[in-house]
Each structure stands twice: as structure tokens, then as C-alpha cells.
C-alpha positions as CSV (number, residue, x, y, z in Angstrom):
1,X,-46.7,12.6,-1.6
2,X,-44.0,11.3,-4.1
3,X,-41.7,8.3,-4.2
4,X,-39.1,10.7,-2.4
5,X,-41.7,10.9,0.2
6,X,-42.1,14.6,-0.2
7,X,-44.9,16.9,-0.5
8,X,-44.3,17.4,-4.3
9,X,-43.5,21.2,-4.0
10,X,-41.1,21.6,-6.8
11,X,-39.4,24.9,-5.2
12,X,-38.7,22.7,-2.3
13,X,-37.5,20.0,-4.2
14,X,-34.9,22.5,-6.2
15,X,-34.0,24.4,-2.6
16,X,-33.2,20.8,-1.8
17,X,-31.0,19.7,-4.5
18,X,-28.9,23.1,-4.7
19,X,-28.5,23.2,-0.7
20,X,-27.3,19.0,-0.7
21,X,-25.7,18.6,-4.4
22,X,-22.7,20.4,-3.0
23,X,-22.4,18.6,-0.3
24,X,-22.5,15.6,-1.8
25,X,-19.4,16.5,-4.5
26,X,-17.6,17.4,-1.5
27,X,-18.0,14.7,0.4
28,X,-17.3,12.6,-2.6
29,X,-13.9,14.7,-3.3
30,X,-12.8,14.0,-0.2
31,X,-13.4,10.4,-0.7
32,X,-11.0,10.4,-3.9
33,X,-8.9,12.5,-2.2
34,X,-8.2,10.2,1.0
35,X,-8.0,7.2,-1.2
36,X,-5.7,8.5,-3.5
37,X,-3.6,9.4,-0.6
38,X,-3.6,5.8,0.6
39,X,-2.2,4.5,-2.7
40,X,0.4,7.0,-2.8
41,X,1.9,6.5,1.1
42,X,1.4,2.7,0.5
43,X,3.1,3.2,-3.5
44,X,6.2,5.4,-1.5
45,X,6.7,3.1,1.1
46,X,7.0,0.3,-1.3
47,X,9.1,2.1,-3.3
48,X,11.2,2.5,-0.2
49,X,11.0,-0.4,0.7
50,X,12.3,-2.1,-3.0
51,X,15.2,0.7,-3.2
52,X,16.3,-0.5,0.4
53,X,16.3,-4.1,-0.7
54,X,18.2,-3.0,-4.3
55,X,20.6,-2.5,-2.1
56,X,20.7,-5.4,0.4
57,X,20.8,-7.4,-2.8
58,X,24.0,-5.9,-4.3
59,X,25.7,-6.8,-1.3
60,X,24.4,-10.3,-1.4
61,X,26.3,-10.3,-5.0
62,X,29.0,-9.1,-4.1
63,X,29.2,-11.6,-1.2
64,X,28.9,-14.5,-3.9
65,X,31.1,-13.1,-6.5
66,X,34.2,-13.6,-3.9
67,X,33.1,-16.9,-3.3
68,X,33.1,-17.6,-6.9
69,X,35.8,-15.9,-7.8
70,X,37.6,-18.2,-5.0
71,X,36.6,-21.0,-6.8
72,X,37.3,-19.7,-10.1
73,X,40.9,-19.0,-9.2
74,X,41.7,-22.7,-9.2
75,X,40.7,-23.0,-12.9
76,X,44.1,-21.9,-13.9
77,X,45.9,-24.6,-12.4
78,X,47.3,-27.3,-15.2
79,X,47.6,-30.3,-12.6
80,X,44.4,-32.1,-12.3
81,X,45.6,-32.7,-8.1
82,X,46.3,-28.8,-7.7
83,X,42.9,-28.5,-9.4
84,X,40.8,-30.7,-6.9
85,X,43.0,-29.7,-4.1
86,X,42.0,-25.8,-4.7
87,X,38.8,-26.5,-5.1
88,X,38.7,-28.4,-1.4
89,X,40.7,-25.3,0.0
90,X,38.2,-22.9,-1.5
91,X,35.3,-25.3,-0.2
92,X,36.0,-25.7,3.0
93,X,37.4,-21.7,3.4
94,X,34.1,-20.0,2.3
95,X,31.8,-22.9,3.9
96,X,31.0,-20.7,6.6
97,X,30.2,-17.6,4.8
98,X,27.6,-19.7,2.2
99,X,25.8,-21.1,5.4
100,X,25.8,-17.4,6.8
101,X,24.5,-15.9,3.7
102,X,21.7,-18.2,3.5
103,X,20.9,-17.4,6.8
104,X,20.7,-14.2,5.7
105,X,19.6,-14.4,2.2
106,X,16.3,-16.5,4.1
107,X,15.9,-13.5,6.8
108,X,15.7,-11.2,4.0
109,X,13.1,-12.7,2.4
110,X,11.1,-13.3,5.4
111,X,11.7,-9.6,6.4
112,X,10.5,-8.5,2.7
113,X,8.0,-10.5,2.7
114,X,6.7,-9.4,6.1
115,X,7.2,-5.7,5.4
116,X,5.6,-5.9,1.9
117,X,2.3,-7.1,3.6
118,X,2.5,-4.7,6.2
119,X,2.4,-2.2,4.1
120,X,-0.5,-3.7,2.0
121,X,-2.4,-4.2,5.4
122,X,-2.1,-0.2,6.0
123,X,-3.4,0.3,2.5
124,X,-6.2,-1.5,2.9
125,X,-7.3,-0.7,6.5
126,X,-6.6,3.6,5.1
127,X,-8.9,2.7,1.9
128,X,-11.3,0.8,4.5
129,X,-11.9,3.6,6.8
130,X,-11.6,6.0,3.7
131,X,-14.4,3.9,2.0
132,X,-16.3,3.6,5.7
133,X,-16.4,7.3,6.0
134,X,-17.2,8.2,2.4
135,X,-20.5,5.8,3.4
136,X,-21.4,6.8,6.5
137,X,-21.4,10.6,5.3
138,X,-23.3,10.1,1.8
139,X,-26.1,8.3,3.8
140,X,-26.1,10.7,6.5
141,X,-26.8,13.3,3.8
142,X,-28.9,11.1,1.4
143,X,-31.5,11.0,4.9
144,X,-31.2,14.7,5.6
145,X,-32.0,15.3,2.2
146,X,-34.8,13.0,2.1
147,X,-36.1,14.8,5.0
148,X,-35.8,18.1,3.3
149,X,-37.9,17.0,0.4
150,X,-40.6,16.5,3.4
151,X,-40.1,19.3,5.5
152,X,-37.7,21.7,3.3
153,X,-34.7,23.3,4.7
154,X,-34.4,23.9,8.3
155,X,-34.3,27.5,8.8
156,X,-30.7,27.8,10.8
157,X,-28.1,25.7,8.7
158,X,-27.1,23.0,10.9
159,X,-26.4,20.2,8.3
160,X,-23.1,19.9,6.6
161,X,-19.8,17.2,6.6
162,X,-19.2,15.9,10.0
């Protein structure tokens, strides 16, 4: 008996290798395969995910430029008291809509923030239970093929990807 714990037969050893070998690249395929697929759904909904906020932010500056451009409007005024005056008026008129877009502007952050995670938290449990079964299948086979080295291939073809 060898390291492989077999009986040393070398046509037993090759019937072996070409029965299992296969196997193995398949089971390792379908490893890269699943984890690539993981990346991508997590890459696409982040994607998503930025595209939907593009837009959330354009209405944020558009939200702001009013403001501004209420404020801006008094700059044409020659008398310093019509000047200060304007800029009170434009103060006190949009007030209301600054506090309410940083209410918003904060609840879109938190929202992103939250979603972005989520998403990275799917990624990483997909990967996990990709990585999980790519394990649990190579050592299943790594043992069956350890046993064929000792005993050789069973005669009826039970073993194969669960």
C-alpha cells in the first residue's frame, strides 16, 4: 500500500483518475460559474441601484438651484436695503423647503447606504454557499476517489455531482 492508501495497481490508479478527473473539472466549473453569477446579480443591482440614485440626485439639484436662484435674484438690486430685504424674503420663503430637503437628502443617504449593503450581504452569503458547495462536493469526491485507489471502481456507477 501507497501514500494514497491504495494497493499500488497502476491500471486501477489510471481507471481512477480518468473516471474522477472529470468530475472534478465539473464540479470546479460549476463553482466559477455560480460565483461569477453572484458578482454579476450583485454588479447589476448596483448598477441599478446607482442609476436610480443618478436620478434622485438631479432632482435634489434642481431643488437647490431654485433656491439659489431665489437668492440670486436679489443681487440685481442697487439699494443696499432692497438688497438685505430680498435676501430676508428669500430666507424666510424657501426655509421650509431647505429643512425638507435635508430631511430628504439624510433619508437618501440612509436608504443608499442600507440598500448598498444589502446588496453586498447577498453577494457574499451567494459566494458563501457557492464556495460551501464547491467544498463539500470536491471532498466528497476527493474520499470516493481515495476509496477507488483501494477498492477500484464500483461496478454500477453510482458516484457523480450531488
Amino acid at each position: 500500500s501507497n501514500l494514497l492508501g491504495s494497493s499500488g495497481d497502476p491500471e486501477i490508479t489510471t481507471e481512477c483518475f480518468n473516471h474522477f478527473m472529470p468530475i472534478l473539472n465539473e464540479i470546479s466549473t460549476n463553482f466559477s460559474v455560480e460565483y461569477e453569477q453572484c458578482v454579476n446579480v450583485a454588479t447589476q443591482a448596483s448598477a441599478n441601484l446607482s442609476a436610480e440614485a443618478a436620478l434622485n440626485r438631479a432632482t435634489f439639484m434642481k431643488e437647490t438651484s431654485a433656491i439659489c436662484s431665489n437668492f440670486t435674484s436679489c443681487h440685481s438690486d442697487t439699494d443696499n436695503l432692497d438688497f438685505f430685504n430680498c435676501y430676508a424674503t428669500a430666507a424666510s420663503a424657501d426655509i421650509n423647503e431647505i429643512y425638507n430637503l435635508s430631511t430628504e437628502a439624510s433619508n437618501a443617504a440612509i436608504s443608499l447606504k442600507g440598500s448598498l449593503q444589502q446588496i453586498k450581504d447577498t453577494e457574499n452569503i451567494c459566494t458563501n454557499t457557492a464556495q460551501s458547495t464547491f467544498t463539500e462536493q470536491t471532498s466528497e469526491t476527493y474520499g470516493e476517489m481515495n476509496e477507488c485507489f483501494i477498492n477500484g471502481l464500483p461496478s454500477a456507477s453510482t458516484i457523480g455531482i450531488n
